[in-house]
C-alpha positions in Angstrom: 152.0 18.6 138.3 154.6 21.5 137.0 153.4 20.9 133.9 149.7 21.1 134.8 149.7 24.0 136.9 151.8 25.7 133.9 148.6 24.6 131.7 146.1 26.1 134.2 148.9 29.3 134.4 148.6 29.6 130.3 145.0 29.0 130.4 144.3 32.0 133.1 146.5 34.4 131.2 144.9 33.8 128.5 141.3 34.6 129.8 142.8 37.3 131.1 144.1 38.8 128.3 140.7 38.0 126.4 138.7 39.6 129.3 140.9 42.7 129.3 140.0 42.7 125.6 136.3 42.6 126.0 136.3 44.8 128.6 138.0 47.3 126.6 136.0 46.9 123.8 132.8 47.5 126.0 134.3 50.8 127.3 135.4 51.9 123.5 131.9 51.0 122.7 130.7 53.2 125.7 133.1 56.3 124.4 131.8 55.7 120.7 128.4 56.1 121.4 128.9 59.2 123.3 130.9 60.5 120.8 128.5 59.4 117.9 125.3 60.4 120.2 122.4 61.8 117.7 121.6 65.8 117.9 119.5 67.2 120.2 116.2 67.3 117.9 114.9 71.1 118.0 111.1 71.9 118.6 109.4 74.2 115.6 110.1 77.2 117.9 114.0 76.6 117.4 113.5 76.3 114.1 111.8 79.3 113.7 114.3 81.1 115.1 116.9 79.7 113.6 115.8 80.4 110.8 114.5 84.5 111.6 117.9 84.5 112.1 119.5 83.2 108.7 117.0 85.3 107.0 117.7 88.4 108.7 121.3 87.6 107.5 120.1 88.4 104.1 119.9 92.3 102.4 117.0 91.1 100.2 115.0 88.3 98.5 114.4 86.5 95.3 111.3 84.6 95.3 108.9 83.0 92.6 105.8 82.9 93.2 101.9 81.8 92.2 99.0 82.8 93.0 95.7 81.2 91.7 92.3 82.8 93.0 88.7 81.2 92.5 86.4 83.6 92.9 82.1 83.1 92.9 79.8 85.7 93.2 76.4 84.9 94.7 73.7 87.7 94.6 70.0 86.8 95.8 67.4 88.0 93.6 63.6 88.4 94.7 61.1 89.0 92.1 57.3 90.2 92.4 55.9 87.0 93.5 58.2 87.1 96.4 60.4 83.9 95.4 63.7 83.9 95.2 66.8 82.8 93.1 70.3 82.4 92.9 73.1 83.6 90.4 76.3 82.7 90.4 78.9 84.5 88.3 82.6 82.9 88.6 86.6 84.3 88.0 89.7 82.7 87.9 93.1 84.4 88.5 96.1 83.2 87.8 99.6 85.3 89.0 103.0 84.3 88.2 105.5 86.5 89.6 109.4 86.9 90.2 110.2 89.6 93.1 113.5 91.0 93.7 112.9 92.2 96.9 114.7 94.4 99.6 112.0 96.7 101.1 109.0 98.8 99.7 111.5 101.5 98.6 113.6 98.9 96.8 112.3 96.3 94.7 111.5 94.7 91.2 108.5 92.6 90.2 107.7 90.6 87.1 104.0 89.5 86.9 101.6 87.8 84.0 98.3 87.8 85.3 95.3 86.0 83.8 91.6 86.4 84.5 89.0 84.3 83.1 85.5 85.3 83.2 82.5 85.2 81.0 84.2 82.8 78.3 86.8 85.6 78.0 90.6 85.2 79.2 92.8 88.8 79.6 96.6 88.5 80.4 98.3 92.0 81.6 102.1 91.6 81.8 103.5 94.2 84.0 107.2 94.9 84.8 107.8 97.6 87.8 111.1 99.1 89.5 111.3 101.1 92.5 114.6 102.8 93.4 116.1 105.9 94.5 112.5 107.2 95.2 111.2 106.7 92.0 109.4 104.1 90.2 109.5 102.6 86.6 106.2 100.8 85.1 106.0 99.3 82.3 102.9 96.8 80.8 101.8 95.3 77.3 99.1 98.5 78.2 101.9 100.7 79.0 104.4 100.1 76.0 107.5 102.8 77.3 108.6 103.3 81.0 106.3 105.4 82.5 108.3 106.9 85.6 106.4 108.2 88.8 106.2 109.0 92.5 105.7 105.4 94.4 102.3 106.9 95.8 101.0 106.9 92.1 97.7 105.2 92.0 99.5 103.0 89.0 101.7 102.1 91.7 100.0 101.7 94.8 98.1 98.8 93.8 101.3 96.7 93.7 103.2 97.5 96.9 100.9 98.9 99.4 100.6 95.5 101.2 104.1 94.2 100.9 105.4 94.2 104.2 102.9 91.8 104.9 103.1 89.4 102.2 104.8 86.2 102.2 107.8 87.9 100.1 108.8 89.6 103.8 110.4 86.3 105.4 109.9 87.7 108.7 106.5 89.2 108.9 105.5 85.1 108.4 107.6 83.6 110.9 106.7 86.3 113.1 103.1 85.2 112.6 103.7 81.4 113.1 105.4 82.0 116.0 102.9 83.6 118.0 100.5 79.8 117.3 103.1 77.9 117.9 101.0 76.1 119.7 99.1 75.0 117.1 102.1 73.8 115.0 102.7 70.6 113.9 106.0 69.8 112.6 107.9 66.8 110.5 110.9 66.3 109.2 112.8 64.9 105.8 116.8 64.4 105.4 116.6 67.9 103.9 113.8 70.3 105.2 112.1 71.1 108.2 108.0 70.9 107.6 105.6 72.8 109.5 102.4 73.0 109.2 99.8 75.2 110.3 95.8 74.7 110.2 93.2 77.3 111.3 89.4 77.3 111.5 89.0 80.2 113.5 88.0 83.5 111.7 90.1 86.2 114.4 93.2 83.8 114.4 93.9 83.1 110.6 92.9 87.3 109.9 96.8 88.7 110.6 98.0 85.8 108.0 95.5 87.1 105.4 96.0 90.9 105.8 98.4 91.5 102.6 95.5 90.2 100.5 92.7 92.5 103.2 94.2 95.2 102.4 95.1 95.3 98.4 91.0 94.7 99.0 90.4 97.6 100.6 92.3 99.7 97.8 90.4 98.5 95.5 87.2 99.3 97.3 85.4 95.8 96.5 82.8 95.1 99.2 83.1 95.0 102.8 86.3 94.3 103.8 85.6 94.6 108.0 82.9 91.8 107.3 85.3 89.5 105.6 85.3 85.8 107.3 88.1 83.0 106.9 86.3 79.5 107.0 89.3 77.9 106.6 93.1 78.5 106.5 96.3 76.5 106.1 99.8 77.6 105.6 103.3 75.4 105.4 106.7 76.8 106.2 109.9 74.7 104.4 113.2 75.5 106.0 116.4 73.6 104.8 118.1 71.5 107.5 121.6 73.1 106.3 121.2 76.6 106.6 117.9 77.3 107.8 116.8 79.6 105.1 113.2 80.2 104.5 112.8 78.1 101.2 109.3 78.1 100.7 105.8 79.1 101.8 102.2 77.6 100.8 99.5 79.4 101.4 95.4 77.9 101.4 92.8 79.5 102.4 88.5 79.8 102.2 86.9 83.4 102.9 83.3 85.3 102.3 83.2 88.9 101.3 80.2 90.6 101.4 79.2 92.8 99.1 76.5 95.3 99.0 73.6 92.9 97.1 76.0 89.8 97.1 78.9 87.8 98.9 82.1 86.7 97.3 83.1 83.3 97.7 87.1 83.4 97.2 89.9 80.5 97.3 93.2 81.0 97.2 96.5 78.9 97.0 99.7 80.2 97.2 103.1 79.2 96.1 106.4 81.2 97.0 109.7 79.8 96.5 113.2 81.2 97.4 115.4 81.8 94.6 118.3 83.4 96.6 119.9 86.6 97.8 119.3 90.0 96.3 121.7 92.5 97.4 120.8 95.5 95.1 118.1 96.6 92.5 120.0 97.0 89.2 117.8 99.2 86.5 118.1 98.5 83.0 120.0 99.9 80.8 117.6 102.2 79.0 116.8 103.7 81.9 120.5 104.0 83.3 120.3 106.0 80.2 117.7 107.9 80.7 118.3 109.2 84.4 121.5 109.7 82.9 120.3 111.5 80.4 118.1 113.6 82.5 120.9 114.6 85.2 123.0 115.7 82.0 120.3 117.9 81.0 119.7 119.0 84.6 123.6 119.9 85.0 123.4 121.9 81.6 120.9 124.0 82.9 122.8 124.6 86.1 125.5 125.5 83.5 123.5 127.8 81.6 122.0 129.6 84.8 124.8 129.9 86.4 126.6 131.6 83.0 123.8 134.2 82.8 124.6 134.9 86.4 128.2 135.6 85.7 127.3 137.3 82.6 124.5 139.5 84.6 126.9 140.4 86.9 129.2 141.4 84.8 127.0 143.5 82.8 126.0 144.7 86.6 130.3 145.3 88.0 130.6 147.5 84.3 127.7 149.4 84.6 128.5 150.1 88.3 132.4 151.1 87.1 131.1 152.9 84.1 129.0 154.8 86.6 131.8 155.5 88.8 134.0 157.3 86.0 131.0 159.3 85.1 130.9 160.8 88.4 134.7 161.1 88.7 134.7 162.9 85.5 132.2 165.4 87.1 134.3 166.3 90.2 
């Protein structure tokens, strides 16, 4: 009997010690998972702000970016008999651009842009600099750095629309955020998706105003008559640090002209590069300004020696004056 209720004794222990064990494995598996519990996922309008946020971090932008235009030109023609035909008359345009860009005041752009049309293909490669209220041009049309006002019609073309391009980080999200709505978001191990489709004319209009109004500078057709068919635009923001990597841009519009309607498509590709803190001129035009305060200083120089010499000639005319009349008393 001792010896079997020292058995059962053993054996109880035993289970004891192995229930202890489970139960303390169950609780550590309790604490674990807590510990180890998966993020919060974050709707698109966190992640839009999130990521205003690490933009507006940032003094400036580097982006690539591509632009590639189809546009048609249909124009009705009636002749005597009172029929009627249709000509078409089509253009491609292709941009490829690198912006340094900071604000309107402080920027640099790099662009080759090629337009076919009528069998014939023209490329105009254009390099412009805006600082210190003053802007640099220079295209294989313009061989030497032509320097100007920023309102120069040369000018104008390029960064009258800026602030509400793609290039501004925050005029977009700004923009998304107000159809959040209509948002749809996914997800990779790296980047944050979202995606944005319109088919309404009034909404998609604020996205497309950057490309309204270099339109209206140029004076094409009838820019308050312009109608989006269809838009779609895709925001990539990396999981990490919720920069603004990159923006794509589609979209369908009519633009009426005066005896014919344009038929335009565009696609849009702009790309984060990284941070721009300053716009650095080149060196031959360091040189220049450099040059051209040196010659500005020398004629402060110069101007202000005739001063002295004037009034010199002015203090010995005025003694030599002064003796005279001495000499008569």
């Amino acid at each position: 009997m001792k010896r079997y209720g020292f058995a059962i004794f053993i054996t109880g222990l035993i289970v004891s010690i192995m229930t202890g064990c489970s139960l303390l494995g169950i609780e550590s598996g309790k604490n674990s998972g807590n510990t180890n519990a998966a993020p919060k996922k974050l709707t698109a309008d966190e992640v839009l702000t999130k990521s205003w946020d690490a933009m507006s971090k940032l003094k400036g932008y580097k982006w690539e970016r591509k632009v590639e235009q189809s546009i048609t030109a249909e124009q009705e023609e009636s002749s005597k008999k009172q029929t009627s035909s249709k000509e078409e008359a089509e253009a491609r345009n292709t941009a490829n651009q690198t912006f340094e860009y900071i604000d309107t005041d402080q920027l640099h752009l790099i662009e080759d842009l090629t337009t076919e049309a009528k069998g014939k293909e023209t490329t105009i490669k254009t390099d412009l600099y805006i600082k210190d209220g003053m802007a640099y041009l220079k295209s294989n049309k313009i061989k030497n750095w032509k320097k100007m006002k920023p309102t120069s019609k040369l000018v104008e073309p390029f960064v009258d629309s800026l602030e509400y391009e793609y290039i501004n980080p925050k005029f977009v999200i700004q923009l998304v955020k107000k159809e959040i709505k209509s948002i749809k978001m996914k997800e990779t191990s790296t980047t944050y998706q979202l995606d944005l489709l319109l088919n309404d004319d009034q909404k998609a209009q604020p996205f497309i105003k950057g490309a309204k109004e270099r339109l209206e500078h140029f004076q094409i057709g009838q820019e308050e008559k312009m109608k989006v068919h269809s838009f779609k635009l895709s925001l990539f923001i990396n999981k990490t640090d919720f920069k603004l990597s990159k923006v794509t841009q589609e979209f369908e519009l009519d633009l009426p002209l005066k005896k014919s309607t344009l038929k335009i498509q565009q696609q849009q590709t702009v790309e984060l590069q990284g941070e721009v803190k300053e716009i650095q001129l080149p060196e031959e035009l360091q040189e220049n300004n450099s040059g051209s305060k040196k010659e500005k200083e020398s004629k402060k120089e110069d101007s202000s020696s005739n001063s002295n010499d004037e009034s010199d000639q002015k203090k010995d005319s005025s003694d030599s004056s002064n003796s005279s009349d001495e000499n008569r008393i």
